[in-house]
VOMI-621155 format. One line per field, with one value per residue (C-alpha): x, y, z; residue in three letters. Coordinates in steps of 0.02 Angstrom, whole numbers, always signed. Each point is the difference from the previous one (the first is absolute). Layout:
N
east = [X ...];
north = [Y ...];
up = [Z ...];
residu = [ALA ...];
//
This chain:
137
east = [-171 +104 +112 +110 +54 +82 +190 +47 -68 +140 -102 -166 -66 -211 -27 +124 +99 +143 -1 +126 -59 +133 -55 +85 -21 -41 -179 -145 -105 +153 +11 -154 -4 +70 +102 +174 -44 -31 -76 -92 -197 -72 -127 +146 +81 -173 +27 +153 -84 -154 +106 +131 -161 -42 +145 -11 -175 +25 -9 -133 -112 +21 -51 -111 +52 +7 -38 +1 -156 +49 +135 +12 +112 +126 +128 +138 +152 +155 +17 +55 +115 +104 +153 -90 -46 -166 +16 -200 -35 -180 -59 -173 -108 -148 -101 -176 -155 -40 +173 +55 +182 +53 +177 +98 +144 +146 +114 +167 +120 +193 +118 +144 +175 -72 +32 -164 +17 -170 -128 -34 -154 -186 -58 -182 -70 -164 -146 -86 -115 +32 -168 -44 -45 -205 -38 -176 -121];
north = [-406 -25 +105 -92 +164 -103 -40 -50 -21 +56 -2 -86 -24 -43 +202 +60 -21 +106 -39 +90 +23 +35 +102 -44 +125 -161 -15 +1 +147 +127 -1 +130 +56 +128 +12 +97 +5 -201 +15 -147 +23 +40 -129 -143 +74 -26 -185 -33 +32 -89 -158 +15 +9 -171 -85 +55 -79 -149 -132 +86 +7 -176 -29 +154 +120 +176 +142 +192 +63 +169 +112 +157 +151 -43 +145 -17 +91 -36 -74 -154 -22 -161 -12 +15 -115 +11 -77 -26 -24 -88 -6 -90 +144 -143 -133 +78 -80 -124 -60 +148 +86 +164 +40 +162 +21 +119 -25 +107 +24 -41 +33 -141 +101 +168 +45 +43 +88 -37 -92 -28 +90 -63 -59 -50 -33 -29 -111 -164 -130 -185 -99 -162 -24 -2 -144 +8 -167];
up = [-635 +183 +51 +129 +115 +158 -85 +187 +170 +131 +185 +48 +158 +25 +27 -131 -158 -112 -175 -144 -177 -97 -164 -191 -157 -57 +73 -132 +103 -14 -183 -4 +177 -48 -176 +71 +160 +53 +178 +94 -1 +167 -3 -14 +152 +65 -65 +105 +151 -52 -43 +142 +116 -96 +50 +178 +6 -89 +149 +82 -177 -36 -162 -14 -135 +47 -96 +49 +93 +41 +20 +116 +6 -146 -20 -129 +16 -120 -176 -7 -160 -80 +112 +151 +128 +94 +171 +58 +183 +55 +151 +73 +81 +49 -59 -72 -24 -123 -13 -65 +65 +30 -18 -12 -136 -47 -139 -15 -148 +25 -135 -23 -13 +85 +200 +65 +185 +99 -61 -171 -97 +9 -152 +67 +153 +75 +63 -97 +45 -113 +39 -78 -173 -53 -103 -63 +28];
residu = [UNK UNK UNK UNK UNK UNK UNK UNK UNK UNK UNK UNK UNK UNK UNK UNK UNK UNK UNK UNK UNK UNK UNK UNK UNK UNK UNK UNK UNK UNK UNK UNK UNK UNK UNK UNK UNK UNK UNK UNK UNK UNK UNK UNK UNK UNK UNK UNK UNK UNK UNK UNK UNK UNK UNK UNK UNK UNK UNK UNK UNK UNK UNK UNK UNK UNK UNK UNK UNK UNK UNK UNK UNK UNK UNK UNK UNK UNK UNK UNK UNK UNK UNK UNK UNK UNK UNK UNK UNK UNK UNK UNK UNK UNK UNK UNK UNK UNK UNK UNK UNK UNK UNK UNK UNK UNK UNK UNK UNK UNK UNK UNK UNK UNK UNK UNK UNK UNK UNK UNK UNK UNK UNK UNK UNK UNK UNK UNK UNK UNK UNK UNK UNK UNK UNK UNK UNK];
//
């Protein structure tokens, strides 16, 4: 199954990119996660970053598929519920070795129709590393 967590890219630059992933009552994984109280799982906030990070790479990959090697320092902070938007935030930290990247991420929650003085809540942020995929001989 693929989740497709990027609805919209709205910056890139080579270091950086801002992504929005704008979450429906309508998505399969909310249905049971959890019954009356629909909240988005942690580890697909995780996703966002991971393939936000994806698209910041892509020209520097090539055709290399990358996969999740590591991830450092996660902290969530607020749910993130249907009528929300997530607005994710990647930034390249440095190239690693092996081809791999490390890139630091931070997705916040902004809710459409609401004034929200200062900056919006952190939903997740933290540290990754997306490395090339193994493919076995």
């Amino acid at each position: 199954m693929h989740f497709d967590l990027v609805d919209r890219v709205l910056e890139q630059s080579p270091e950086r990119i801002v992504t929005i992933k704008q979450v429906s009552a309508a998505e399969e994984y909310l249905q049971d996660h959890f019954p009356g109280f629909p909240v988005l799982p942690g580890v697909l906030m995780l996703e966002a970053m991971v393939q936000a990070g994806r698209r910041l790479l892509a020209d520097r990959a090539g055709n290399q598929r990358l996969v999740l090697g590591a991830v450092r320092g996660v902290k969530y902070g607020t749910f993130v519920r249907p009528g929300h938007v997530m607005r994710v935030e990647v930034s390249l930290r440095k190239p690693a070795d092996g081809g791999a990247f490390e890139l630091e991420g931070e997705a916040r929650v902004l809710t459409p129709g609401r004034d929200q003085p200062g900056e919006p809540p952190v939903a997740v942020a933290g540290r990754f590393t997306l490395r090339p995929a193994r493919t076995s001989p």
